[in-house]
C-alpha positions in Angstrom: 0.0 0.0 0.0 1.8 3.6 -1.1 1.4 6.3 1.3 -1.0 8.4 -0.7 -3.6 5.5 -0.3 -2.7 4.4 2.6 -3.7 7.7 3.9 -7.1 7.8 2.3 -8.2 4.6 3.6 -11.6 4.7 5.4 -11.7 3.7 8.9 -14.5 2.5 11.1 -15.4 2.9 14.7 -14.0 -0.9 15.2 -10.7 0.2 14.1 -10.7 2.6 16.6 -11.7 0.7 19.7 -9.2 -2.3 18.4 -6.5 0.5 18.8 -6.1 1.4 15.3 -6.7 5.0 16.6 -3.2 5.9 17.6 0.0 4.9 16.8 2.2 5.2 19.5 1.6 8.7 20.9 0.4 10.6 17.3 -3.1 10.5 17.8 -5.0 10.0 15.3 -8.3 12.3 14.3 -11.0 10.8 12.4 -13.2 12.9 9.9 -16.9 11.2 7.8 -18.3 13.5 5.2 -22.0 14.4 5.2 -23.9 15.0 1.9 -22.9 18.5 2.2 -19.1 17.5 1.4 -18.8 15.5 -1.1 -15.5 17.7 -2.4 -13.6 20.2 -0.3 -10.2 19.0 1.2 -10.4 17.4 5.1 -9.3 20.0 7.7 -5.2 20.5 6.6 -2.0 22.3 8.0 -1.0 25.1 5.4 2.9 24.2 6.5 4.7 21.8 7.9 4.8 23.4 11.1 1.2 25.0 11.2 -0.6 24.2 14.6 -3.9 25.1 13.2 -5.6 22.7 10.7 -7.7 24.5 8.4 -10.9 24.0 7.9 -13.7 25.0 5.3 -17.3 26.3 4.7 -19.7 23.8 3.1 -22.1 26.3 2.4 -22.6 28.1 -0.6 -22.0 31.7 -0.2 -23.0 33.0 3.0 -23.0 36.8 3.5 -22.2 38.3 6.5 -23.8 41.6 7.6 -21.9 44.2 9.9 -22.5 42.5 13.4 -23.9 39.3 12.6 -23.1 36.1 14.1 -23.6 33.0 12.0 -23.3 29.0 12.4 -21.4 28.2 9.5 -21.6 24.2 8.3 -18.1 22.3 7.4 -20.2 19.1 6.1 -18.0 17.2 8.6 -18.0 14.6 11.5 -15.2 14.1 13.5 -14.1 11.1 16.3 -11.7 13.1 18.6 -8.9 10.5 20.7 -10.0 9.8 24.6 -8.3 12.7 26.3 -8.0 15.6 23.3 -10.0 18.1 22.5 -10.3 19.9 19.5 -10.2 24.0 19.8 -12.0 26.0 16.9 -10.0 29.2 16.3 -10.2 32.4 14.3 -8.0 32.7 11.0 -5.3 36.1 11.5 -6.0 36.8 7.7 -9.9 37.0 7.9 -9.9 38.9 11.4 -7.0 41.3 9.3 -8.8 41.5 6.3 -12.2 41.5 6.9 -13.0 42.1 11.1 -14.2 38.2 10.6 -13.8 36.7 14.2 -15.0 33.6 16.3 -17.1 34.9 19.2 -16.5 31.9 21.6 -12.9 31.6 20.8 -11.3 29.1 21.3 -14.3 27.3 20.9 -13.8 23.5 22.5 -14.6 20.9 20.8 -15.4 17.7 23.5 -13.8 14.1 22.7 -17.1 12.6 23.1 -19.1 14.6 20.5 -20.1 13.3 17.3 -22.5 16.3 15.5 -21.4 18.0 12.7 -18.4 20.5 13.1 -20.0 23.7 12.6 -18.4 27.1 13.2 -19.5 29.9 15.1 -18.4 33.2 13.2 -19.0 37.0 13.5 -18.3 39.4 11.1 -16.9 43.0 13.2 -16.4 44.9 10.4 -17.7 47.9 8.9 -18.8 45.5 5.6 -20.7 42.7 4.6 -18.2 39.9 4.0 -19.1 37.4 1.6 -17.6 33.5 3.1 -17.3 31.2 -0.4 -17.7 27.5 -0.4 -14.7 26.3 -0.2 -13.4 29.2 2.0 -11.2 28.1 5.1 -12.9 29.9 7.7 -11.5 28.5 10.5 -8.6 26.5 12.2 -8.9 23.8 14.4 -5.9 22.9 17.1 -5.9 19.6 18.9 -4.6 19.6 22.5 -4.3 17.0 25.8 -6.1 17.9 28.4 -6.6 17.0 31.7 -9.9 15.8 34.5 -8.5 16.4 37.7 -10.2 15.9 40.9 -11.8 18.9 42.1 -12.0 19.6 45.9 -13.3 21.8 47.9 -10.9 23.3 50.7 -10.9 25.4 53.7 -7.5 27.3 52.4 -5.4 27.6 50.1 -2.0 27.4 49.7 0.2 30.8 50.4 2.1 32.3 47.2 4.5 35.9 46.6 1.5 37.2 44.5 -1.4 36.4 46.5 -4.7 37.9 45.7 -2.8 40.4 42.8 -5.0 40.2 39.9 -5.0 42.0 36.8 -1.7 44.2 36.6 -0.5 43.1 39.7 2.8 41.8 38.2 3.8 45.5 36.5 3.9 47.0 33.3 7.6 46.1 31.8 
């Protein structure tokens, strides 16, 4: 099997649970295509060090007025690893460009959710901004997380800052 078609073999569920998931520690993210994307490339890295994997509209044309917040479809499903979650972030050159934002950013995506990946986006610019199919509106960047026990306790323990919130730590 070449490596091109090696990595556009389909994977089930059962591959998953029979550990075909991960390969050593390179987790492994799985995507199905709704009806709605037949076509447009799975989420990618731009470069070879990109964090963000980009991701695209499935919709065609969608307009966004001054102000408005839409939900924007990617035609995707996605099976996340046990212990990563996905975050949904803004792209630099549509937020440059265009005021086009993510209003929940990051947006967390949860390991055990298995809807369709839709985006959250807001256009804060003075113009209507018009979002092709195709587009990459957003970029998704997976991360480890933790579940740590949470306790409730009479104190805490003492530090050099304290209480010192916002500013506390200077200027320079």
């Amino acid at each position: 099997m070449t490596q091109e078609s090696e990595s556009k073999q389909v994977r089930t569920s059962e591959d998953v649970r029979a550990g075909g998931g991960a390969i050593g520690l390179h987790p492994r993210v799985h995507f199905r295509r709704l009806e709605s994307n037949p076509d447009l490339p799975l989420p990618e890295r731009a470069t070879p060090h990109a964090a963000g994997y980009d991701v695209r509209s499935a919709e065609e044309d969608v307009v966004l007025r001054p102000g408005e917040i839409r939900l924007v479809s990617t035609g995707l499903t996605m099976e996340l690893p046990e212990g990563v979650e996905c975050q949904v972030r803004p792209r630099s050159g549509l937020a440059l460009r265009h005021g086009v934002t993510l209003p929940n950013s990051p947006g967390t995506i949860d390991p055990d959710y298995r809807g369709e990946l839709r985006i959250i986006i807001q256009n804060l610019g003075p113009e209507p901004v018009t979002l092709r199919r195709g587009e990459r509106i957003a970029q998704l960047v997976f991360a480890r997380f933790e579940t740590p026990d949470v306790l409730e306790v009479d104190e805490l323990s003492a530090t050099h800052r304290g209480e010192g919130g916002f500013g506390s730590t200077g200027t320079g």
